[in-house]
C-alpha positions as CSV (number, residue, x, y, z in Angstrom):
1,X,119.5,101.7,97.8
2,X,122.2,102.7,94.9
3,X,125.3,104.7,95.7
4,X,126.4,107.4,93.4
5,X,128.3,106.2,90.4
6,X,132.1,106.8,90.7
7,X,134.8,105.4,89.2
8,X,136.0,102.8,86.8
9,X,134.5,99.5,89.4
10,X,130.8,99.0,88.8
11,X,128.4,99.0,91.9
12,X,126.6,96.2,92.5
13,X,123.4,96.5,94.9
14,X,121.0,93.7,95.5
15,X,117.6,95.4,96.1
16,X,115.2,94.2,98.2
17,X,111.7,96.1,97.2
18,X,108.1,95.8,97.0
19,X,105.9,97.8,95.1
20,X,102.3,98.6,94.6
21,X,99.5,100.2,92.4
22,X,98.0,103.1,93.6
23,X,95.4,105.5,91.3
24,X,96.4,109.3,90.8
25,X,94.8,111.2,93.9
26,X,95.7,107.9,96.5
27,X,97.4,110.1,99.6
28,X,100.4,108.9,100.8
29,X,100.5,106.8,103.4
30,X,101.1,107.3,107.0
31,X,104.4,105.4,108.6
32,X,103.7,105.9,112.0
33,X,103.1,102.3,112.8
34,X,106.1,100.8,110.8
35,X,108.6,99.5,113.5
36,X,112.0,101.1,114.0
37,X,110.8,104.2,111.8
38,X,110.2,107.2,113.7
39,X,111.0,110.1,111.0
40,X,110.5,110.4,107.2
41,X,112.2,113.4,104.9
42,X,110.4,115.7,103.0
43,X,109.9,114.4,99.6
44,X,112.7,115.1,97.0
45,X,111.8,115.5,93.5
46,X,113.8,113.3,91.1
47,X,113.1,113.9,86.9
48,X,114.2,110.2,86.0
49,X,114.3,109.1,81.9
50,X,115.3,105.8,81.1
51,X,116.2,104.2,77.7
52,X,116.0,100.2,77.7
53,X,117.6,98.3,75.0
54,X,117.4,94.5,74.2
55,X,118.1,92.5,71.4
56,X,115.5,91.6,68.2
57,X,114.1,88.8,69.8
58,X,114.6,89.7,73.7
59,X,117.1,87.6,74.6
60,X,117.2,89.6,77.6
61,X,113.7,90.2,78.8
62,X,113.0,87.1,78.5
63,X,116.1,86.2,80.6
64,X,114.6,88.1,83.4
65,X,117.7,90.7,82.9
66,X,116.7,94.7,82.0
67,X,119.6,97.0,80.4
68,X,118.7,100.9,80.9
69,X,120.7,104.1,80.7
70,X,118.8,106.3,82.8
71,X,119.8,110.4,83.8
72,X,118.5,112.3,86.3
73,X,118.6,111.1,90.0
74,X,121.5,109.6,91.9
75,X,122.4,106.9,90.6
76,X,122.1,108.3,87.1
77,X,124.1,105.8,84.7
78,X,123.6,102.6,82.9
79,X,122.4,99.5,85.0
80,X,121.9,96.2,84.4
81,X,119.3,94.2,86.2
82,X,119.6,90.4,87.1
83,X,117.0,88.2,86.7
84,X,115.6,88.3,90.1
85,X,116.4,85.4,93.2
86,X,114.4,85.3,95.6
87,X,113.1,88.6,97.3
88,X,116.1,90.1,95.8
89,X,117.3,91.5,92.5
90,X,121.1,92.2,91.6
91,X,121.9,96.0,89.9
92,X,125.1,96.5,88.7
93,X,125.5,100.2,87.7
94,X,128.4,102.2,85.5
95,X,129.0,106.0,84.8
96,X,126.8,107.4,82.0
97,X,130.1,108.1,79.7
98,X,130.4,110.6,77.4
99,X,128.2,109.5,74.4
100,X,124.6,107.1,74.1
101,X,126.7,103.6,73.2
102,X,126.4,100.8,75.2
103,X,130.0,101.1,76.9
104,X,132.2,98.2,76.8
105,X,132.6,97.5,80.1
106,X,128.4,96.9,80.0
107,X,128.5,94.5,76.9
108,X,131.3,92.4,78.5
109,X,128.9,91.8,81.4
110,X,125.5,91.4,78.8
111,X,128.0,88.7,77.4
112,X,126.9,86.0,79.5
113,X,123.4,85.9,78.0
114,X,123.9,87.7,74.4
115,X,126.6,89.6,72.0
116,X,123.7,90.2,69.9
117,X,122.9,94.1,68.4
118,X,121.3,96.0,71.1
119,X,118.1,98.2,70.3
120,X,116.0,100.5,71.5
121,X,113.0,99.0,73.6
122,X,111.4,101.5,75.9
123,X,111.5,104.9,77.3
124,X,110.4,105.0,80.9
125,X,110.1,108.6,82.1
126,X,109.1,109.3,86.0
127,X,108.4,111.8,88.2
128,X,109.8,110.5,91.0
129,X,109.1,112.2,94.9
130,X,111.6,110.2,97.4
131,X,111.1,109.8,101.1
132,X,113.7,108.7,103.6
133,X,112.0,106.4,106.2
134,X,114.2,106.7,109.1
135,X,115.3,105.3,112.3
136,X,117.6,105.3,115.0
137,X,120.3,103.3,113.3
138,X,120.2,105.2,110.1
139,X,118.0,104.6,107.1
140,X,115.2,101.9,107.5
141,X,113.9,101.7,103.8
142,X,112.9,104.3,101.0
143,X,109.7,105.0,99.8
144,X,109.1,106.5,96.4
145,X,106.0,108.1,94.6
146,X,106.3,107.3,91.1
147,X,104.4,109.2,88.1
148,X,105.6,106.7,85.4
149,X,104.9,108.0,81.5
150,X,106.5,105.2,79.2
151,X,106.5,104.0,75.7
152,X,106.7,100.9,73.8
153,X,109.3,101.9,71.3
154,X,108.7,98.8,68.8
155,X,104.7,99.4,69.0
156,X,104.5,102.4,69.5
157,X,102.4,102.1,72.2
158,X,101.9,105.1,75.3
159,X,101.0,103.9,78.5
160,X,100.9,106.2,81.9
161,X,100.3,104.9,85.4
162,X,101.3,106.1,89.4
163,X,103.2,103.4,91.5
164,X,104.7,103.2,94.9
165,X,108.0,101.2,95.6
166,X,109.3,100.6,98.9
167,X,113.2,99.7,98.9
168,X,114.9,98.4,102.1
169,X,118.0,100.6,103.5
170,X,121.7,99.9,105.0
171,X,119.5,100.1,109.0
172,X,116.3,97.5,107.9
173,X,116.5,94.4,109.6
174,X,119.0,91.9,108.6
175,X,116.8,88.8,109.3
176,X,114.1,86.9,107.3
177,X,111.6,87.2,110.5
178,X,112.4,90.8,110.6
179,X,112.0,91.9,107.4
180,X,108.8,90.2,107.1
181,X,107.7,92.0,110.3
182,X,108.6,95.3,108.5
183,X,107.0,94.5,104.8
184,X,103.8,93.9,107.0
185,X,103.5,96.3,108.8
186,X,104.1,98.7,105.4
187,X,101.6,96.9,103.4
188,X,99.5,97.5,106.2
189,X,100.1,101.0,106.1
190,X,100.1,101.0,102.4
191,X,96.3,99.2,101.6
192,X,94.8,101.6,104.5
193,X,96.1,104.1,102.1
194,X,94.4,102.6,99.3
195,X,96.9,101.0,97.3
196,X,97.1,97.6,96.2
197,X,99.5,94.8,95.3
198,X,101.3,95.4,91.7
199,X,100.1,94.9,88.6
200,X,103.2,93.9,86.9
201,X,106.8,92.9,88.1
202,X,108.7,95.6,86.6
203,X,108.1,99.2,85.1
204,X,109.8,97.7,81.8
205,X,107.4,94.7,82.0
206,X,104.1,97.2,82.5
207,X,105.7,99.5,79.5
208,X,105.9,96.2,77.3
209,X,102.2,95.1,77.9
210,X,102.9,92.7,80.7
């Protein structure tokens, strides 16, 4: 999970997350059975609008690395995602700034795979309810409910879709054995509800087409 951004230093979090298709009326599901998780928060309503940029010929998507400035939410700034290792995907995040220009603390990092012109992409917006799944040593993972409305801003394409995403917290086990215990018993919990495995890697991939 992302900290607020503060400061001049960039955060950097490696999120670990699974998510999942599920159609418009799918109830949540019920957490009860997920070990080490014995409370979850009432939902918090996040108004999230992303803007991705990539070069002409998508040096960058097809890289595997994502550049969004997103408001709304906490963790509201620009972000750069890594191409993804493993169960794991490195975000480094910086302060929104004071105009819509890709700062240049963000283009010295982009560096390593393009200097290239930077254009618009996609516009991801989402209506985004947050749970806290809790346990006795703090935060176990956090589950959002995501009403995704995005467009293909080179085709000019629409495209609108729910999605659940299931990101593990600071108190989720630190072990391989453990997490897969937990990611079980959450996909369990998850298909009972009636959702089912993702479509697509990536909001930004499903906005694209892919």
């Amino acid at each position: 999970m992302s900290e607020p951004l503060t400061g001049s230093e960039p955060s950097r979090t490696v999120e670990v997350e699974r998510k999942y298709d599920v159609d418009a009326t799918t109830p949540l599901p019920d957490w009860s059975g997920v070990p080490g998780v014995d409370a979850v928060s009432a939902g918090e309503l996040r108004e999230l609008d992303a803007r991705y940029l990539d070069t002409a010929d998508a040096v960058l998507s097809r890289s595997g690395v994502a550049l969004r400035r997103r408001t709304g939410g906490p963790d509201a700034g620009w972000h750069i995602k890594g191409p993804r290792e493993g169960d794991g995907r490195l975000e480094i995040g910086w302060p929104l700034g004071d105009d819509e220009g890709v700062p240049d603390a963000v283009a010295a990092t982009l560096a390593r795979w393009t200097t290239d012109e930077l254009l618009p992409l996609a516009r991801i917006e989402n209506s985004r309810t947050a749970y806290l799944l809790t346990g006795p040593g703090g935060v176990v993972a956090e589950f959002v409910d995501d009403r995704v409305r995005a467009t293909d801003l080179r085709q000019g394409v629409q495209r609108e879709w729910r999605e659940w995403e299931l990101e593990l917290g600071p108190a989720a086990p630190a072990d391989a054995e453990g997490r897969e215990a937990l990611f079980a018993a959450v996909e369990e919990a998850v298909f009972s509800a009636g959702g089912r495995h993702a479509s697509s890697g990536s909001k930004l991939a499903r906005a694209l087409g892919f």
